[in-house]
C-alpha positions in Angstrom: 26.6 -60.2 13.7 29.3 -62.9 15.0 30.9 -61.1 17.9 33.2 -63.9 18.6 34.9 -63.7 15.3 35.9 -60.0 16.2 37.9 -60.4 19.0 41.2 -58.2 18.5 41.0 -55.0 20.2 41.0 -52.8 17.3 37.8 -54.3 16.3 36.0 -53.0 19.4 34.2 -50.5 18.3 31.1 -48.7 20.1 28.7 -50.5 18.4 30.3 -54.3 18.8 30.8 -52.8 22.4 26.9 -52.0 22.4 25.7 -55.3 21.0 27.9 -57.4 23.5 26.6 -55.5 26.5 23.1 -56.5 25.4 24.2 -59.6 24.5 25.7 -60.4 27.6 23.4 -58.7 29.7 23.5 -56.4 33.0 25.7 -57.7 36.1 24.1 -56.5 39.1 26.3 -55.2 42.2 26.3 -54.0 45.2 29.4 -51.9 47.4 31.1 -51.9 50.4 32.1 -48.8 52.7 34.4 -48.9 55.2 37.1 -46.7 57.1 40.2 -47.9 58.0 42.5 -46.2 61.1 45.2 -49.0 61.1 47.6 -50.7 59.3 46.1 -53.8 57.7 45.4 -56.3 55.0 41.8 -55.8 53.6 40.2 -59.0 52.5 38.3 -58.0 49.0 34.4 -58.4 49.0 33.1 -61.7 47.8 33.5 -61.3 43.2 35.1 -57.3 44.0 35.7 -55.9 40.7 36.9 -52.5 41.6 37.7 -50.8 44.7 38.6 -47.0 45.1 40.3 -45.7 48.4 40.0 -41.9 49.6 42.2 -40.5 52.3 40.3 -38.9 54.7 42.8 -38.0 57.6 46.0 -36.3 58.0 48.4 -39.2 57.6 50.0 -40.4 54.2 49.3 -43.9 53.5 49.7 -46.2 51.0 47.3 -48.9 49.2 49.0 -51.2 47.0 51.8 -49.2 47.6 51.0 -46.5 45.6 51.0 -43.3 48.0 47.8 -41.2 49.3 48.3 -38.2 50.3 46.3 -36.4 53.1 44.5 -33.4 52.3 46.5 -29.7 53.4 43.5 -29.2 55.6 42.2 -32.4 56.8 38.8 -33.0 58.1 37.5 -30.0 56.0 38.3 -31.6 52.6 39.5 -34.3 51.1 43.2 -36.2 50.2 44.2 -37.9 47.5 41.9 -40.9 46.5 42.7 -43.5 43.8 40.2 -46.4 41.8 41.6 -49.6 40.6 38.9 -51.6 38.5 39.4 -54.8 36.6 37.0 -55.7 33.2 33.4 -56.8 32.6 33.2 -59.9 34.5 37.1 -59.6 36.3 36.8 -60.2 40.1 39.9 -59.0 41.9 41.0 -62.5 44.1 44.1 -60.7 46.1 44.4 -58.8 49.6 44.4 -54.8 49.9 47.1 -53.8 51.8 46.6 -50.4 53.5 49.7 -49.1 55.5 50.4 -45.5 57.4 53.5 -43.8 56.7 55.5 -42.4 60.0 55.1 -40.0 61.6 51.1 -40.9 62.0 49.3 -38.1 62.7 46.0 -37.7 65.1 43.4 -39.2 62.9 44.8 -41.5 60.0 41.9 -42.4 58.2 41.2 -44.1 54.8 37.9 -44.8 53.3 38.1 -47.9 51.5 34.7 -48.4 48.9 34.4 -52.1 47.1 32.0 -52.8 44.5 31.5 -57.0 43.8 28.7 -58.7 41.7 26.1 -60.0 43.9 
């Protein structure tokens, strides 16, 4: 079957999805955990493909500047959490820029998970 003659994306169906996974193989990653408290610019992982971000504290904060919300009873359960992923084979190349909104609250806290190709 030529795969490369398909390439329009109402051709991708689960099957020619199927075969170019095999053809193309397994990628093998590995991920990244880590809690921010502060404002700051995140440097991705070395070949990040995706990276999902979970507020954990009672401050509002915003990644990207889309907004996270804290959750109504922080440190009992969790806020608002968001996953930005590229394609097979796309590795994210920008910064991740985590801010609090005022008024910061006791514990601002966002974990921040990246998954990159090792």
């Amino acid at each position: 079957m030529d795969i490369g003659a398909r390439n329009s994306p109402a051709m991708i169906t689960p099957d020619v999805l199927r075969e170019l996974v095999n053809k193309l193989g397994d990628r093998p990653y590995n991920m990244t955990v880590q809690i921010y408290t502060e404002n700051a610019y995140i440097p991705p992982a070395r070949n990040c493909f995706a990276f999902m971000f979970t507020n954990v504290g009672d401050t509002t904060a915003t990644i990207q500047g889309m907004v996270i919300f804290p959750s109504a009873t922080p440190l009992t359960a969790l806020g608002d959490s968001r996953t930005i992923s590229g394609h097979w084979g796309d590795v994210y190349t920008g910064k991740i820029d985590l801010s609090f909104r005022a008024p910061v609250g006791a514990t601002p806290a966002v974990e921040v998970v990246q998954l990159y190709y090792v």
